[in-house]
N, C-alpha and C positions, 0 to 999 in steps of 0.2 A: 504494500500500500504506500501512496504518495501522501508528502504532504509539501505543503510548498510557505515559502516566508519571502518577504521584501528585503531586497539588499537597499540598506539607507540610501547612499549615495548616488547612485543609479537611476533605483527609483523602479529597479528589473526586479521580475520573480526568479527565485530559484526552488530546484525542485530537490527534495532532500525526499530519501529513501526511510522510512521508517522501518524499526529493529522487531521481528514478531519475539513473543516472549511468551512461553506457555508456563502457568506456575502451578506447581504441586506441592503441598501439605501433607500434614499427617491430620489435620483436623479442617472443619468446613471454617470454623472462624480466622485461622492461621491463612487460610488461604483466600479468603475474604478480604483480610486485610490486606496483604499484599496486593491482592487486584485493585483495590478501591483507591491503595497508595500508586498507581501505575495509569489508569483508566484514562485519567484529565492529561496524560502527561505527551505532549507531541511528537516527541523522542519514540515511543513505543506503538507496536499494536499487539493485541491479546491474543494468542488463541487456547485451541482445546487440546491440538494434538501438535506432539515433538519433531522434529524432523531437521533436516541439512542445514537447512539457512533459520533454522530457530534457538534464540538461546533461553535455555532449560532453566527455571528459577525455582530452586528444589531450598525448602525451609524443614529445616531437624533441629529438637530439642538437642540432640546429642546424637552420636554417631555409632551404630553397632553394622555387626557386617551386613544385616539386609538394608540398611540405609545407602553403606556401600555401592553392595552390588545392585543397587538403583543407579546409582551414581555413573559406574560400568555401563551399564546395559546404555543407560540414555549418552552419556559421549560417544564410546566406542561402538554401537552396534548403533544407534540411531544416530550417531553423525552431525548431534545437537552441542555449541558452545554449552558452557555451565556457570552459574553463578550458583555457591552454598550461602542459606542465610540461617546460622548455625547458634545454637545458645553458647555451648563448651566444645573444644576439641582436644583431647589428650596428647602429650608427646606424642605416644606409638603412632595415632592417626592423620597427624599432619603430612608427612610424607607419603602416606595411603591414598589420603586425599588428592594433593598433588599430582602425585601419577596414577588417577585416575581420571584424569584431564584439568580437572579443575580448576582456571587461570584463577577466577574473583571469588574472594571471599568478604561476607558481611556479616560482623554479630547481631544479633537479634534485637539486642541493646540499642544500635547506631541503625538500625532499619529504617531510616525517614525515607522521603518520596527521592528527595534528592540524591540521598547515599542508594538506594536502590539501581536508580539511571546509569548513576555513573558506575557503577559493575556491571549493566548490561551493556553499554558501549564498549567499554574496556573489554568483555568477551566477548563480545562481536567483533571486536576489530583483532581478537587474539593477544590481546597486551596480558599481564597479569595484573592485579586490584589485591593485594593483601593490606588487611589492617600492619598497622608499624608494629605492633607487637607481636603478633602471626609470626611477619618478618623477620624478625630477631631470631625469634623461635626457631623457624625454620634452618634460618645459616649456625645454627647455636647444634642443631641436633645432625643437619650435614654436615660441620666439621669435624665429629665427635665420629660418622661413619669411615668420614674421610681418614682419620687417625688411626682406625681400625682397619683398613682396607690397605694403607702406607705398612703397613707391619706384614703384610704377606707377599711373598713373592711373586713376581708374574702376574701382578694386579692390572687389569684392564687400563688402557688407557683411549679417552675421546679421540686424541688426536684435534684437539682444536687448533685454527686457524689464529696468527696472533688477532688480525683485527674483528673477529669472532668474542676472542674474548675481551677486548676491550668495549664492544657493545652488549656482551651478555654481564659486565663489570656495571654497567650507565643502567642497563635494565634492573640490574638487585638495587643499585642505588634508587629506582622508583621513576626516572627519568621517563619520560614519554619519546615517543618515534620524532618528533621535532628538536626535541629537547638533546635527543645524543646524534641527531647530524647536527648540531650547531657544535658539540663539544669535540667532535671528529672531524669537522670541517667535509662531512659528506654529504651526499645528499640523502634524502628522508626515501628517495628510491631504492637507493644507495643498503639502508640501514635497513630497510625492509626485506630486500633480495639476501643482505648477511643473515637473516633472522631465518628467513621461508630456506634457506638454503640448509642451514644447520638442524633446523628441525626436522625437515624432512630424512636428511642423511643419517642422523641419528634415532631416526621416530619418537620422535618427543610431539606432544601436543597441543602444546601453546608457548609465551614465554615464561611465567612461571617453572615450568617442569622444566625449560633448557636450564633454567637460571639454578635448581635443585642439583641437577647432573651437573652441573659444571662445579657447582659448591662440590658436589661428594666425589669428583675428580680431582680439587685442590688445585683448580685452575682459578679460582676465584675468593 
């Protein structure tokens, strides 16, 4: 679906693509609310069923394996971006998450209309969206794999590219696709073909999950 807005100065329409976004609960009011916070919003359109070009807005009290392997089925087998809007997430399950596709995360807590949007764009457009604490977490429990993985022999290695990782470096720092061609002096084509290039070759599935693997190869 289309939506369209006035460029000020011009005075021209332009036509912007709206993001579909089908949301799922564990209760009718959890998922009430989330549509109701989405509904007005122009950025977005709703629907009922998951699919390629839709990003999946899955709400959990807390995370057990069938939460999971929902999680699974709808990235990897339906082909849907994901945003979690979660209460709690354990150690163990941070990295579960993760590379279960999962670029954006949103606590339950910070759920406004607004923090909503901005993780369905950021997984529509493949970026990652962690809360700064997530964050921490995250590089806190991949170093600790990484430490673990340095101690055995014949430990796999990525094989990254240097300017690979100087943009997988701008992405854990939180940096957006404009944001690290300006600090690389590349272009944002440029930054994007490094990204689509590296994940593919590694099958990773979004940036989050390259930015994880790159942490737990102690490239970063």
């Amino acid at each position: 679906m289309l939506s369209t807005s006035r460029t000020p100065h011009t005075g021209t329409t332009a036509v912007r693509r709206r993001i579909a976004v089908s949301v799922q609960a564990p209760d009718p009011l959890s998922r009430e609310g989330a549509v109701s916070q989405l509904r007005s919003r122009p950025e977005v359109e709703l629907r009922e069923e998951y699919g390629h070009e839709t990003v999946a807005l899955l709400i959990e009290d807390t995370l057990d394996e069938a939460a999971l392997a929902r999680l699974r089925r709808i990235v990897r087998s339906e082909g849907s971006r994901a945003v979690l809007v979660v209460g709690t997430i354990r150690e163990n399950e941070l990295l579960d998450v993760i590379e279960c596709g999962v670029g954006a995360i949103v606590w339950r807590r910070e759920a406004t209309a607004h923090r909503l949007v901005q993780a369905v764009v950021a997984a529509a457009r493949g970026d990652g969206d962690l809360p700064a604490d997530l964050l921490g977490r995250l590089i806190s429990q991949v170093g600790t794999l990484h430490r673990g993985a340095a101690n055995r022999p014949g430990a796999p290695s990525l094989g990254l590219a240097p300017r690979e990782v100087d943009v997988l470096r701008l992405v854990a720092e939180g940096l957006d696709t404009g944001e690290i061609a300006s600090k690389l002096s590349y272009s944002e084509r440029t930054v994007k073909n490094v990204m689509h290039g590296l994940t593919t070759r590694l099958h990773l599935r979004n940036r989050a999950h390259a930015v994880a693997y790159a942490l737990r190869e102690g490239y970063i």
